[in-house]
C-alpha positions in Angstrom: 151.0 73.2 84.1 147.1 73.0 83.2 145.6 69.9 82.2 143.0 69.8 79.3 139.8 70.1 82.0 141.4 73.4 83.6 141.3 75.0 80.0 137.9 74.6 79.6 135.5 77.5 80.2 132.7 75.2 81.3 135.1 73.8 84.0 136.1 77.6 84.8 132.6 78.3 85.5 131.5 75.3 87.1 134.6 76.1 89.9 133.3 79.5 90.1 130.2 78.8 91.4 130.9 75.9 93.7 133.3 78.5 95.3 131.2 81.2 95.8 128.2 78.3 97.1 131.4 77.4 99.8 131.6 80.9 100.6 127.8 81.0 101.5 127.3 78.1 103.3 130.6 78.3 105.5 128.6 80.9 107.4 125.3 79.1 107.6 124.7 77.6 111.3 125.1 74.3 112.1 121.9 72.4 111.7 121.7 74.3 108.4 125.4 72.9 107.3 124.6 70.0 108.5 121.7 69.4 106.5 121.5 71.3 103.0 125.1 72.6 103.2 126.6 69.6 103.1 124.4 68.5 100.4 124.7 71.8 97.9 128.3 71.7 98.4 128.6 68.1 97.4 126.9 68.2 94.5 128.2 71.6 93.3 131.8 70.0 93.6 130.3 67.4 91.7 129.9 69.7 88.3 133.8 70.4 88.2 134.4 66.9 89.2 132.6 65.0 86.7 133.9 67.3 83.6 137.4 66.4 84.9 137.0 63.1 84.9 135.3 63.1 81.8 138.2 64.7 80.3 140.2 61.8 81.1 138.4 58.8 80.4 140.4 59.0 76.8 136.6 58.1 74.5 134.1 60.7 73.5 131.6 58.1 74.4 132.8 58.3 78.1 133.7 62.0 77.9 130.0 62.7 77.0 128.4 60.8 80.0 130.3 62.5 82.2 129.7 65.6 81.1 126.0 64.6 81.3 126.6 63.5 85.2 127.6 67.1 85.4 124.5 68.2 83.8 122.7 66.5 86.5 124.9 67.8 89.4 124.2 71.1 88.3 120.2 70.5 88.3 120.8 69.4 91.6 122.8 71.9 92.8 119.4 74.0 91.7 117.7 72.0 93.7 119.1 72.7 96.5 120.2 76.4 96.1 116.2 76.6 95.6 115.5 75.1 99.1 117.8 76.9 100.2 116.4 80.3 99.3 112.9 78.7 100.5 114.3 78.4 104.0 115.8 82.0 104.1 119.6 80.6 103.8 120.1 83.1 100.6 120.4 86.7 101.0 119.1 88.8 98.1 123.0 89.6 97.6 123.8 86.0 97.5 121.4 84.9 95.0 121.8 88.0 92.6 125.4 86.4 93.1 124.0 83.0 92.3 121.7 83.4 89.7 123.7 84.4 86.6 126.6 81.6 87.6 124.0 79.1 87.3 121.8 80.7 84.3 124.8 81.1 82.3 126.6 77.1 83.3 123.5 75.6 82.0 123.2 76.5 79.1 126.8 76.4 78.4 127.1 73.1 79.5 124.6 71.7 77.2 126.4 73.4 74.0 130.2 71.3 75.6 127.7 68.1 75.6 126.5 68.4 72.4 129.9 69.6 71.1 131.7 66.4 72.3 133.1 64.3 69.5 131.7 66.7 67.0 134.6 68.0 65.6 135.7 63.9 64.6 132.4 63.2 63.2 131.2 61.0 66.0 128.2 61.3 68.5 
């Protein structure tokens, strides 16, 4: 059985790219798993996480923030899929990967803030 969170596309997405970030990083070396891996994996986890829990904290008011938290795990996630590429971690193949994941979650995660508690008339 699915709960509310798994039926969301946003969620969807937001799973899809911290897997494929996993996939990257589990073939990094150490120092650099260590250091940003731990870090991009973490916060991309943190995208999914945060919409679930929002989900469940039973007010729009709550839901909202949450999903917010998300929008800022995903800017950090950015962050460091940017340093990443700046350090040579990201192959050409993994960032054409990467890219549209990310260029498509952000947006889309804006319209799922801005749609919470619209449909009851509250903001």
């Amino acid at each position: 059985m699915k709960t509310n969170f798994e039926k969301l596309r946003i969620y969807k997405l937001a799973e899809d790219l911290a897997d494929l970030i996993w996939n990257v990083v589990v073939h990094w070396d150490r120092f650099a798993k260590e250091t940003v891996g731990r870090q991009i994996v973490h916060v991309a986890d943190s995208v999914g996480a945060n919409i679930a829990e929002g989900t469940g904290r039973g007010s729009f008011q709550d839901n909202k923030r949450f999903a917010k938290m998300a929008r800022g795990s995903l800017n950090e996630t950015q962050h460091f899929l940017r340093r990443a590429f700046r350090r040579n971690l990201l192959t050409a193949t993994d960032v054409k990967k990467l890219k549209p994941l990310v260029d498509n979650l952000a947006p889309q995660l804006n319209s799922y803030i801005n749609s919470i508690g619209a449909a009851a008339g509250t903001d």
